[in-house]
GUBANU-416811 format. One record per residue: z, y, x negated of N, C-alpha, C, O in turn. Coordinates in steps of 0.1 Angstrom, whole numbers, plus 5000, padded with zeros to 4 digits. Atoms other than C-alpha are relative to their C-alpha. Layout:
N
ZYXZYXZYXZYX/...
***
This chain:
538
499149935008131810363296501549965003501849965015/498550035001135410273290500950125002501650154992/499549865002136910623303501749964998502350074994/498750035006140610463296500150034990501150094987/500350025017139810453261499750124997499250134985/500849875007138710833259501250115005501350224999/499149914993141511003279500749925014500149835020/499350024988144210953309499650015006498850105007/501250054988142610783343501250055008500850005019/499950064988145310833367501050154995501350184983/499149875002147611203372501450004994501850084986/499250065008150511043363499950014982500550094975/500150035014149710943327499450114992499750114980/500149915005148011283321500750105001500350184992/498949975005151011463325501049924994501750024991/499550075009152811253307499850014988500750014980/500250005014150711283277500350174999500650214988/500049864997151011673287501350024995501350104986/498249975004155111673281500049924990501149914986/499450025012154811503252499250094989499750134978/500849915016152411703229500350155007500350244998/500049885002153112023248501650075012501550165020/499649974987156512023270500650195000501250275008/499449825000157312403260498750105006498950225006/501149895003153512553269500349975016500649875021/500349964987153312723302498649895004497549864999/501150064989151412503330499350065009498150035010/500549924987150812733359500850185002501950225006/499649804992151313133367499450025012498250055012/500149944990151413183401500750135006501550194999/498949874994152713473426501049865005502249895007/498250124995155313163437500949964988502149934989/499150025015156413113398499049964989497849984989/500150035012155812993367500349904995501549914993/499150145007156612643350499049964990497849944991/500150105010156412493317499649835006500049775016/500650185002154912113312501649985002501749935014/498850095004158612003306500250015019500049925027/500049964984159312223344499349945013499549935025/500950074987156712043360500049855004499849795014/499350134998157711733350500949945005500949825008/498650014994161211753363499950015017500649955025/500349954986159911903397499149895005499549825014/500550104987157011653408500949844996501149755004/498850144995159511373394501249945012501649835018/499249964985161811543421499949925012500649865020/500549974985159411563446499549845000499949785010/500350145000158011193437501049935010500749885021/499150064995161411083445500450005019500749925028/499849954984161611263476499049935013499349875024/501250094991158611133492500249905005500449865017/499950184996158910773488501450015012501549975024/498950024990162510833500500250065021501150065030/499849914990161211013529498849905011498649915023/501050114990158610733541498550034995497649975001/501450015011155510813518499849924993500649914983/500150075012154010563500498450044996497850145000/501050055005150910443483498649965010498749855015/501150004993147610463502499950095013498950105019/499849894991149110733527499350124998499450204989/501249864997146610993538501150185001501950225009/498749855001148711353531499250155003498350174994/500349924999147711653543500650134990501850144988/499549865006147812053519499650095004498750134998/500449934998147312303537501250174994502150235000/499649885011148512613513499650044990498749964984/501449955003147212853491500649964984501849914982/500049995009146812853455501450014993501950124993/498349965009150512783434500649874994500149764991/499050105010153012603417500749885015500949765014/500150094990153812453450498649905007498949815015/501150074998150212303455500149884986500149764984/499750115013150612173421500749915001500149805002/499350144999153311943424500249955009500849845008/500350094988152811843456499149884998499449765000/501350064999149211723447500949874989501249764993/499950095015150411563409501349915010501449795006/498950124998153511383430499449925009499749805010/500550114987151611233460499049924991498849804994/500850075009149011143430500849914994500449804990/499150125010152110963412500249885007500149775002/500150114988152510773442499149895006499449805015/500450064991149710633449498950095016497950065023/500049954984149510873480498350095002498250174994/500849905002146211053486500150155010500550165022/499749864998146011423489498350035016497149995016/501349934995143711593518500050125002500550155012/499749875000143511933513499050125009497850155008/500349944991143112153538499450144998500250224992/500349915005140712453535500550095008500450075020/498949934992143112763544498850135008499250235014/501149944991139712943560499749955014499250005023/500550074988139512693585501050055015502150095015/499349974985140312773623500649865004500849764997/499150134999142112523645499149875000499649774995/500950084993139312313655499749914988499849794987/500250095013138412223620500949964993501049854988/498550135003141612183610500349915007500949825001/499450134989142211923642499049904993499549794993/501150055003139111793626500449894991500749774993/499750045012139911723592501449944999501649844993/498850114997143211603601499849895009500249785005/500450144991142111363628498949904995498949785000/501050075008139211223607500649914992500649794992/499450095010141211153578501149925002501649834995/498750164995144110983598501250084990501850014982/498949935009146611213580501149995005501150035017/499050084996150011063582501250094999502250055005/499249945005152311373568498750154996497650154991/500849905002150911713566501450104995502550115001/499349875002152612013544499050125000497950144996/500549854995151912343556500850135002501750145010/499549905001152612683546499950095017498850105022/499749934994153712893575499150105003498250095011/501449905004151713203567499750004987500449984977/500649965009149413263546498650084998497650055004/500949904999147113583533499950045022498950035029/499749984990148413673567499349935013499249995024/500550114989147013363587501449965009502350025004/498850054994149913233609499149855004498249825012/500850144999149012873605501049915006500749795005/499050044992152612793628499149985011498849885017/500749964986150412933656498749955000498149975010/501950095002146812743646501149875006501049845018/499850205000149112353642500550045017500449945024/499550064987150712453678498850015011499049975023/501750004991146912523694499649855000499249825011/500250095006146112203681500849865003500149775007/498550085000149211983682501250085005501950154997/499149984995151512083709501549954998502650014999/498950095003153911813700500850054984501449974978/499349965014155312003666501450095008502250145001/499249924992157612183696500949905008501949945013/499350124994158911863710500149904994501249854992/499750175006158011533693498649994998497750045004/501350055005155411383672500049874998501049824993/501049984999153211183674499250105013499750095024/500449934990151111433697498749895003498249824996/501450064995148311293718498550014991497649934987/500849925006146311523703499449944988498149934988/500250025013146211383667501549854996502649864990/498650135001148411003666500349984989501449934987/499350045010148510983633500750064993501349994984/499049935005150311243623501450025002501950125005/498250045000153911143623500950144991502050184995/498949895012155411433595499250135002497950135003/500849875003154711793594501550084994502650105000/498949925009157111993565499250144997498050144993/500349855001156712383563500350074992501450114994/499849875007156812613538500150135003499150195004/499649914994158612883549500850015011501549915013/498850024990160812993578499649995011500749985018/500350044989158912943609499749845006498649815011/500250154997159612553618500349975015501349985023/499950074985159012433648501349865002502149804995/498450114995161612193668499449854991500149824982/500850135006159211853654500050014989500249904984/500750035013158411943623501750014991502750024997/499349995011160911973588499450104991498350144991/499949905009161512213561499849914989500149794989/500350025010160212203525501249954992501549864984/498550015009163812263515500649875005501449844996/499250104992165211963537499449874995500149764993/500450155015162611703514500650024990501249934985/499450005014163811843485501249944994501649884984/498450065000167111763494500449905003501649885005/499550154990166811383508500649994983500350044972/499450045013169211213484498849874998498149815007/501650115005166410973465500349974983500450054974/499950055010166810753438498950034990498050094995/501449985008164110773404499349915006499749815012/500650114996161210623411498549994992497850094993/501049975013158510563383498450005013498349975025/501150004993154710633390499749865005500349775000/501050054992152610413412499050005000498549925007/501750044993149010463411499349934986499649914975/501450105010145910293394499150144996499350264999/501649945000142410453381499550035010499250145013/500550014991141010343409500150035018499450035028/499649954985143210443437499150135003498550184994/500549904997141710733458501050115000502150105006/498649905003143611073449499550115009500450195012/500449924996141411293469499149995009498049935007/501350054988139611313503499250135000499750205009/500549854998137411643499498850035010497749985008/500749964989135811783531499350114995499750214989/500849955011132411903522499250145013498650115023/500849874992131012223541498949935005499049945017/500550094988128211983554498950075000498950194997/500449934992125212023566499349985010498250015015/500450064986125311843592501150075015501350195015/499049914992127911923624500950035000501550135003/498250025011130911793608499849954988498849884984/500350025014131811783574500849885001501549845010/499950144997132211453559501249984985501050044974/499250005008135211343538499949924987500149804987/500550095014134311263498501449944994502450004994/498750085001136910993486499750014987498649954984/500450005007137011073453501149954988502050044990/498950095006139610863428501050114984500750234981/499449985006142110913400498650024988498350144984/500949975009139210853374498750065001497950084992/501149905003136711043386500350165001499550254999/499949865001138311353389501150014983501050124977/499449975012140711313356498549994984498450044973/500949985009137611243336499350104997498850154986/500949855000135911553350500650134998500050234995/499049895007138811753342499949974982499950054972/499950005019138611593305499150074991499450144982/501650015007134811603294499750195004499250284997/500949835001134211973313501250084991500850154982/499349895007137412143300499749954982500150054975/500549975006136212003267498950034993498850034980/501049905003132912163269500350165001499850244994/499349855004134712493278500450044987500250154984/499050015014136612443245501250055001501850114992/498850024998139712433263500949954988500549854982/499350095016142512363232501450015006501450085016/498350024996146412323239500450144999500050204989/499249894996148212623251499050135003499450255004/500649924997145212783259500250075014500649995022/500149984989145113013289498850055010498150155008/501250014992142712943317499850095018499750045029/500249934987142313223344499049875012498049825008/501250004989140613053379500550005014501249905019/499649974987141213183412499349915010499649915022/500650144986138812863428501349945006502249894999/499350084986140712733461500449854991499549794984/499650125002142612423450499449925011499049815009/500450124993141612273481498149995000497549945010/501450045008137812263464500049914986500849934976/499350045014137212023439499650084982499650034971/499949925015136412313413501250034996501350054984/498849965005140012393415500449904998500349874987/499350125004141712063419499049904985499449844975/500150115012139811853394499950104985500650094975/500349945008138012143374501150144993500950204983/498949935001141012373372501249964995501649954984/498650095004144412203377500049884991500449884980/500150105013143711863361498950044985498849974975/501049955010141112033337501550054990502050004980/498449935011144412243322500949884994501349884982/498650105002146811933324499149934986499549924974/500450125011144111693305500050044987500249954978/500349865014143712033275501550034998501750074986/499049955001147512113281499850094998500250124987/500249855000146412463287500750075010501449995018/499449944991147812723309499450035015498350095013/501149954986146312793347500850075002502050055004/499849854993146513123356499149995014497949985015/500749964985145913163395500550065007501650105006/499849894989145813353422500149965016499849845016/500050034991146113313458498950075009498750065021/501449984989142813493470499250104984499750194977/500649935012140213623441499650125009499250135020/499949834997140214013441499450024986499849954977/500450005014138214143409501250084994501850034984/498849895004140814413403501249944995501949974985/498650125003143714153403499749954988500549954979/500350155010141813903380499950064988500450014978/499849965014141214133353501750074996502250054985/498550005000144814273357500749904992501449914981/499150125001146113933357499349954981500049944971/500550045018143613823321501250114992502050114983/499749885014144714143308501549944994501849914983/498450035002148614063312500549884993501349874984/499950175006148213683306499149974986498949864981/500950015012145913743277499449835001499849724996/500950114995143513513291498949914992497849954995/501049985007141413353268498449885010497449855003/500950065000139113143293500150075017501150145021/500049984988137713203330499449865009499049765004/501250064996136013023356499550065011500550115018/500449954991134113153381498749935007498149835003/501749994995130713173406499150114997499750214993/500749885002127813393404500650125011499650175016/499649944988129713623431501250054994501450174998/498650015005133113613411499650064985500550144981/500549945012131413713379499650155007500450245006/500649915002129213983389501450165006501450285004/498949904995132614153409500650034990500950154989/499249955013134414103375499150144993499550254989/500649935011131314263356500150155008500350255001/500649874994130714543383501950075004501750185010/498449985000134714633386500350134994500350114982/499949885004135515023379501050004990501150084980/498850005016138714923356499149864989499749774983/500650155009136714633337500050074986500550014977/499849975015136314873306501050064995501250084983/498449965007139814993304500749884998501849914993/499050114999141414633305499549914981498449884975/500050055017142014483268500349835005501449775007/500150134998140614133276499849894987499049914978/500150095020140913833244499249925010499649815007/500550144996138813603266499349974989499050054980/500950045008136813353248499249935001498349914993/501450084994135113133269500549965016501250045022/500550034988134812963301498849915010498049825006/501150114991132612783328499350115011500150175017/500649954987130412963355499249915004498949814998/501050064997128112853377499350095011499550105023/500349874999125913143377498750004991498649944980/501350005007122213203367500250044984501350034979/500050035015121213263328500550185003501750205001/500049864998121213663337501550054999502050124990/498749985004124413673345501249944991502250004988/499050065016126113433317500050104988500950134982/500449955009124513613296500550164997500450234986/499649915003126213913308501550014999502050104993/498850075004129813743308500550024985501350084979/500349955016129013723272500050104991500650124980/500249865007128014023262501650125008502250205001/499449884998130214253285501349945004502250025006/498550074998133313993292500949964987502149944988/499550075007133613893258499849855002499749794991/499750185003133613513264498949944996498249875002/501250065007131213453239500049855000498949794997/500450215001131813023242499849985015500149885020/500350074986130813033279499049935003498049954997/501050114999129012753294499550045015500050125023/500650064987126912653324500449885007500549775001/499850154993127812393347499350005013499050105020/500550034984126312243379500449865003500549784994/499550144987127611923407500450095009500450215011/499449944991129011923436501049875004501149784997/499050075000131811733452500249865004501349805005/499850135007130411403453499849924990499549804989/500250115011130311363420501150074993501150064980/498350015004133811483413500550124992501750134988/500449994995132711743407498750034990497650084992/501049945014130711803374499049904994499349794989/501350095007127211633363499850054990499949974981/500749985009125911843339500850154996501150245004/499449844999127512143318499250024986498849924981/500349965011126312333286501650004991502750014996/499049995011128512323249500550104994499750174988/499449895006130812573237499950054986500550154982/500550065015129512483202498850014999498349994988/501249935000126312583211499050084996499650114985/500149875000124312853206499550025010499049935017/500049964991124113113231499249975007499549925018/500750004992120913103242499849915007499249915017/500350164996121212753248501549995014501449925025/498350004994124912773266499450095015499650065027/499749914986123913053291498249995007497950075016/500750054993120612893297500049885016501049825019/499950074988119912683329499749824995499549745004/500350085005119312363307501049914995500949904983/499350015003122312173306499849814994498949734996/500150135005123511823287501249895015502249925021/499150024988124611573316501449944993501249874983/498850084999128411443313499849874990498849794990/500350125011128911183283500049905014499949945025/500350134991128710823304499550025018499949975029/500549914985126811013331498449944998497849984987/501850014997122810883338499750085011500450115021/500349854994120711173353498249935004497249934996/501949974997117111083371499850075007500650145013/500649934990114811233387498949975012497849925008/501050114992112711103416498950095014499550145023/500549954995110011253434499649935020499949815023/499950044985109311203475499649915000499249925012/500650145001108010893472501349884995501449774998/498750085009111110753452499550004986500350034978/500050025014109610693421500350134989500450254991/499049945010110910823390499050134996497950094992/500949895008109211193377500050004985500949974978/500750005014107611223346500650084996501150155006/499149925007109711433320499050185004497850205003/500349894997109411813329499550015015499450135019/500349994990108311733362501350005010502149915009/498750014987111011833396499649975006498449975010/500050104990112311623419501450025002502150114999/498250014996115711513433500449984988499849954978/499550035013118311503411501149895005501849925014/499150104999120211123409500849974989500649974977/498650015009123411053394500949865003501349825014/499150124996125510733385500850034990500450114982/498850025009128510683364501450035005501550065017/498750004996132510703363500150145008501250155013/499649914990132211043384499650035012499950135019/500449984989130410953414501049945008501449835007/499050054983132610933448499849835002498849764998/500050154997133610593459499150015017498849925025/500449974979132110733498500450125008501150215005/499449924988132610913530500849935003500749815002/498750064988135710833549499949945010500149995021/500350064984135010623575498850015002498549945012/501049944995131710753577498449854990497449874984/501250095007129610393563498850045000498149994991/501349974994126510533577499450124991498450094985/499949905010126410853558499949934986499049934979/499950075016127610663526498649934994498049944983/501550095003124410433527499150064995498450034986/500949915004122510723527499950104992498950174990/499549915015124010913498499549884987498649884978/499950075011124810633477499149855003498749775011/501450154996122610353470500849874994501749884985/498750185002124409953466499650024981499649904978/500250005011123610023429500850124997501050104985/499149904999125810333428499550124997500050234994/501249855001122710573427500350155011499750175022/499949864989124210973443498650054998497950074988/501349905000121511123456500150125004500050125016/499249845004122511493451499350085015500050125024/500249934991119911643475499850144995499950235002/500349895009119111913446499050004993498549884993/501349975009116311993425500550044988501450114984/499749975014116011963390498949934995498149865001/500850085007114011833360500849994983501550074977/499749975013114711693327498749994987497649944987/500649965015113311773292500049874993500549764996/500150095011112411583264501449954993501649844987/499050025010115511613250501749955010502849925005/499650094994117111473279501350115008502550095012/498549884992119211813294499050005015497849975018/500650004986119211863329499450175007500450215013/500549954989117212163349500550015013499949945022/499550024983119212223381499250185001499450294994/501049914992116512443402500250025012499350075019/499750004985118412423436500349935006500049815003/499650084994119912313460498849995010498050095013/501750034991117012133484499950045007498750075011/500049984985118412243516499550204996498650255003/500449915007117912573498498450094998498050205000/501649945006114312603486499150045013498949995024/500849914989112012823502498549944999498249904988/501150075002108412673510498850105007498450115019/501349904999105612943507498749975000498149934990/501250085002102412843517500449794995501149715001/500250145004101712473495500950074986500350054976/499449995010104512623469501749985002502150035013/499249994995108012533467501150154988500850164976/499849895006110212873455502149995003503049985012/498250035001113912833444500450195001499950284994/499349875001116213143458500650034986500550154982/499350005007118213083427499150104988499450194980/500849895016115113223402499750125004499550214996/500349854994114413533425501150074995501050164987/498949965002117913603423500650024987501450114985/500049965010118013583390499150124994499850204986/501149925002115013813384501050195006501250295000/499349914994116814053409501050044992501150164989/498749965008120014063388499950094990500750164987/500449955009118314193363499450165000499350234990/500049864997117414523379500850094998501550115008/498549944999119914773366500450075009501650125009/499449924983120014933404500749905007501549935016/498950124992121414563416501449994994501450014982/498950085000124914463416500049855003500449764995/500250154996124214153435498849945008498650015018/501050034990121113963450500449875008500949785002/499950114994121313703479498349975006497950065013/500750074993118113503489499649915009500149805006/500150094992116813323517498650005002497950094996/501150014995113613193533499850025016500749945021/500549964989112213303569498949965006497949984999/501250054994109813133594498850114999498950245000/500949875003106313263587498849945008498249884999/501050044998103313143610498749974993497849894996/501350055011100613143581500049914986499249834981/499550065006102613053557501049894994501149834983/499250125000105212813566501450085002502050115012/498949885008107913043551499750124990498850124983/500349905011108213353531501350014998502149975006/499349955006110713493509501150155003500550255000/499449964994113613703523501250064986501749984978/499150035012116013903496501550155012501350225022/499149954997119314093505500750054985501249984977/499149965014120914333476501050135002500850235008/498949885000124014543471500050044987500149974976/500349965012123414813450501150064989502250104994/499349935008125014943419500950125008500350195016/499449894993128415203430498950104992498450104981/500849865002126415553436498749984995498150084990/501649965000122915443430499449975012500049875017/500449984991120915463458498349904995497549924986/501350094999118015153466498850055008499050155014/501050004994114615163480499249875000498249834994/500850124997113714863493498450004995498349964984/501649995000109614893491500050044982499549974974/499949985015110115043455500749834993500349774984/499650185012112014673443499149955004498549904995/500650115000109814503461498650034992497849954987/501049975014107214683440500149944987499249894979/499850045019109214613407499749835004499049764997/499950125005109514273421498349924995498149824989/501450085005105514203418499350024989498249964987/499850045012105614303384501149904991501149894978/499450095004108014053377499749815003500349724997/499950114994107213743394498549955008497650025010/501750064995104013543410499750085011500550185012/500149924986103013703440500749925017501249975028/499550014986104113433465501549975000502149955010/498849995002107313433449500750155007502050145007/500249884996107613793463501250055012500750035023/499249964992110713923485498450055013497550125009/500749964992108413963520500550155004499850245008/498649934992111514183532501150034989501249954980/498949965012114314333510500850155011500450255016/499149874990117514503531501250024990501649934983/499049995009120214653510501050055009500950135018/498750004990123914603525501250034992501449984981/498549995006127214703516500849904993501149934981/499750165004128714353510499449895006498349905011/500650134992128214003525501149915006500949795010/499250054991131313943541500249985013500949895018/500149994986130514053575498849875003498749815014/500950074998127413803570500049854995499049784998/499750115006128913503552500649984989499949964979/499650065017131213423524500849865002501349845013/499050135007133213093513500850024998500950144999/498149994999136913073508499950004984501050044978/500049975013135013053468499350114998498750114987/500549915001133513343472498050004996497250084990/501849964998129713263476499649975010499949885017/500649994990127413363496499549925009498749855003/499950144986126913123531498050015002497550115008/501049954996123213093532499149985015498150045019/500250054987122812943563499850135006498850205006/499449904995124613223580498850174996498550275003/500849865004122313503561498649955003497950045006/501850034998118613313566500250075015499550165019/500049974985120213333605500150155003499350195011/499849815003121113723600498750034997498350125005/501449955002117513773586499449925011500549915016/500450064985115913583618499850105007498750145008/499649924994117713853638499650094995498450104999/501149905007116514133618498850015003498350115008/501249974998113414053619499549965017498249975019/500650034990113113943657499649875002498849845011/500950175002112113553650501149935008500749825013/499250094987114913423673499550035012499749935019/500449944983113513603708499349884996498949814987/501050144995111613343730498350084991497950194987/501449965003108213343720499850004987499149914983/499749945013108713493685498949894990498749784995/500750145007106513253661500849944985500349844979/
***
């Protein structure tokens, strides 16, 4: 596929087309401001200028560590004009993984907010990097020559945000290709370190193009999504998703449900995006039926249960389905806004125009239609690699440019894709394999749940059994043994919750900086519960 020929490859040229068809429509509402297309144009032109003149160029590894705003924006869109790639720093991380993620990627210039959501991230970089108090390079981390701060606590080493702004700096037109790399995204992993996806101008402007126009993203639309910019659901599927639609992003600097419908209400929101986690907070939200919401559509990535209740009790009747992850930039397959419902907030989605979707069973060879297997992906949105990491890469990506996802799925006759799980995921009962994701759906559906989390648990007879965790509706009161009753009128028998604990939330036990649930972290929590960590234990 010729994605030049269909839409803007490189950040540059899609704002550009942005200030000319829309330089009056709001770009971004943050708590740091507000800017028009024309505003944003003028600002990362600024900041373009600034860079280069400050010793930034073209293939320079750039560190962001800051949260959601109009300052992440034109950072990212000017180091992208450049040439420069962005590595964005997840603002959950402690120091260790930040030394990590900066020392991996060889990050040459790091901006970093001061505090943030009451982190003091002065006092992480000087744990880390002693030399921000005297002189840099530090031992610690050599490649990091620049560290500029947002905010007022600068160390002796480092520079002020305001002190780039101000180098005197000639114009300096864009710089990058299609094919330069715009983004190094560090993947939660699950191995011991995460591994850095290099992912380019055209595979993330395309995936901003094709999903925001299955959303039915239209010019001056406004697109609530509180996803982490430094994930690529915010940076590709958010920020460039708006710029390619010339729509508005509405964000936040930490998703709160109470804020987000606030903020739709005020901003007369007409799109969202969310997780199943981020939805069900909106739907379960004690002001949600006082708030005069125009939504109209959106993206989740959220079983059929809960689309279906986005739909019905959000209003956003054009919401879709989507599933990827972030080595494929990050969207494989999404549902049409032009749809019909049933079809849109089903699990059966169409993959990405110039996107090929197999499926391959443990053997390698290819599954027969309707039959699951891995799910494999080639076209303009898969990662060019890991960072440094050839060894890894090999084993992802195949010399033919085949990702192998490491998920479950199957496709249909009609050629949509079935995403059934992620693999590391699936639970193996007896000689069956049993996806958390369809329990969880099943569970949702109970009107005493709010939310269900699943995992699987070592089982000596069985291999594994089925493990469920639910927080119940405010003021209704659960009985574990009674769901797991309902659940064996619902479902096969070895599909079957073995165990069902009902908890307050799932913060004490695992969440994400996007607000879903860590499963690792809760299978290990159910372990402990049940005693299967002690020696001996089976």
């Amino acid at each position: 596929m010729n994605l030049s020929a269909i839409c803007p490859v490189t950040t540059a040229d899609a704002l550009a087309r942005a200030l000319t068809i829309g330089p009056d429509v709001e770009a971004i509402v943050a708590s740091d401001g507000r800017l028009t297309y024309a505003e944003l144009g003028r600002d990362v032109a600024a900041l373009r200028a600034a860079l280069v003149a400050s010793g930034i160029g073209h293939g320079d590894h750039v560190g962001l560590c800051l949260g959601n705003g109009v300052r992440w924006m034109t950072l990212f869109l000017a180091l992208g004009s450049i040439g420069a790639v962005t590595v964005p720093i997840n603002t959950r991380f402690r120091g260790e993984e930040m030394a990590y993620a900066l020392r991996q990627s060889r990050v040459k210039a790091l901006f970093i907010a001061d505090r943030f959501l009451r982190i003091d991230f002065i006092a992480m970089l000087r744990e880390i990097c002693p030399g921000i108090d005297t002189a840099l390079p530090d031992p610690r981390l050599l490649d990091l020559q620049r560290v500029i701060v947002l905010g007022e606590d600068i160390p002796a080493a480092a520079s002020s945000f305001e002190a780039l702004r101000a180098t005197p700096a000639a114009p300096v037109a864009p710089g990058c290709r299609p094919d330069d790399i715009l983004l190094i995204q560090y993947t939660s992993g699950t191995t011991s370190r995460p591994k850095g996806v290099m992912l380019t101008h055209a595979n993330m402007l395309g995936n901003g193009f094709f999903s925001g126009g299955r959303m039915g993203l239209r010019i001056a639309d406004r697109f609530h999504s509180a996803r982490p910019f430094f994930h690529v659901a915010g940076s590709s599927l958010s920020v460039l998703a708006s710029i390619q639609h010339v729509a508005t992003l509405v964000t936040m600097d930490r998703f709160e449900a109470g804020e987000a419908l606030r903020l739709m209400e005020a901003e007369r929101c007409t799109h969202f995006s969310g997780n199943d986690t981020m939805a069900l907070l909106l739907l379960n939200d004690p002001d949600r039926a006082a708030r005069r919401l125009v939504l109209r559509g959106g993206w989740a990535a959220a079983s059929p249960t809960i689309l279906r209740r986005i739909v019905d009790e959000l209003g956003a009747r054009e919401c879709v389905a989507g599933y990827g992850l972030s080595e494929a930039s990050p969207n494989i397959a999404q549902s049409c806004w032009w749809e019909p419902v049933e079809v849109r907030t089903g699990a059966r989605m169409r993959p990405q125009p110039g996107v090929a979707v197999r499926i391959l069973g443990e053997d390698g060879a290819e599954c027969p239609i309707g039959e699951p297997g891995e799910i494999v992906v080639r076209g303009w949105n898969v990662m060019r690699g890991y960072f440094d990491k050839p060894a890894e890469t090999a084993e992802t990506l195949s010399a033919d440019g085949w990702l192998a996802t490491g998920d479950l799925g199957r496709l249909g006759e009609d050629g949509r894709l079935e995403f059934l799980g992620r693999a590391k995921d699936i639970v193996r009962v007896g000689g069956e394999n049993v996806s958390p994701a369809e329990i969880e759906d099943i569970l949702h559906r109970h009107p005493a749940i709010r939310q269900a989390a699943v995992v699987g648990v070592p089982d000596p007879r069985l291999i594994e059994v089925v493990v469920a965790f639910v927080i119940p509706n405010a003021g209704v009161a659960c009985d574990p043994q009674a769901l797991i009753a309902w659940c064996r009128e619902q479902m096969a028998g070895f599909k079957v919750p073995r165990h069902l604990w009902v908890v307050e939330d799932f913060e004490a036990i695992g969440m994400t900086a996007s607000a879903k649930v860590q499963k690792k972290p809760l299978a290990a929590h159910a372990r402990r519960l049940l005693g299967l960590d002690q020696v001996g234990a089976p």
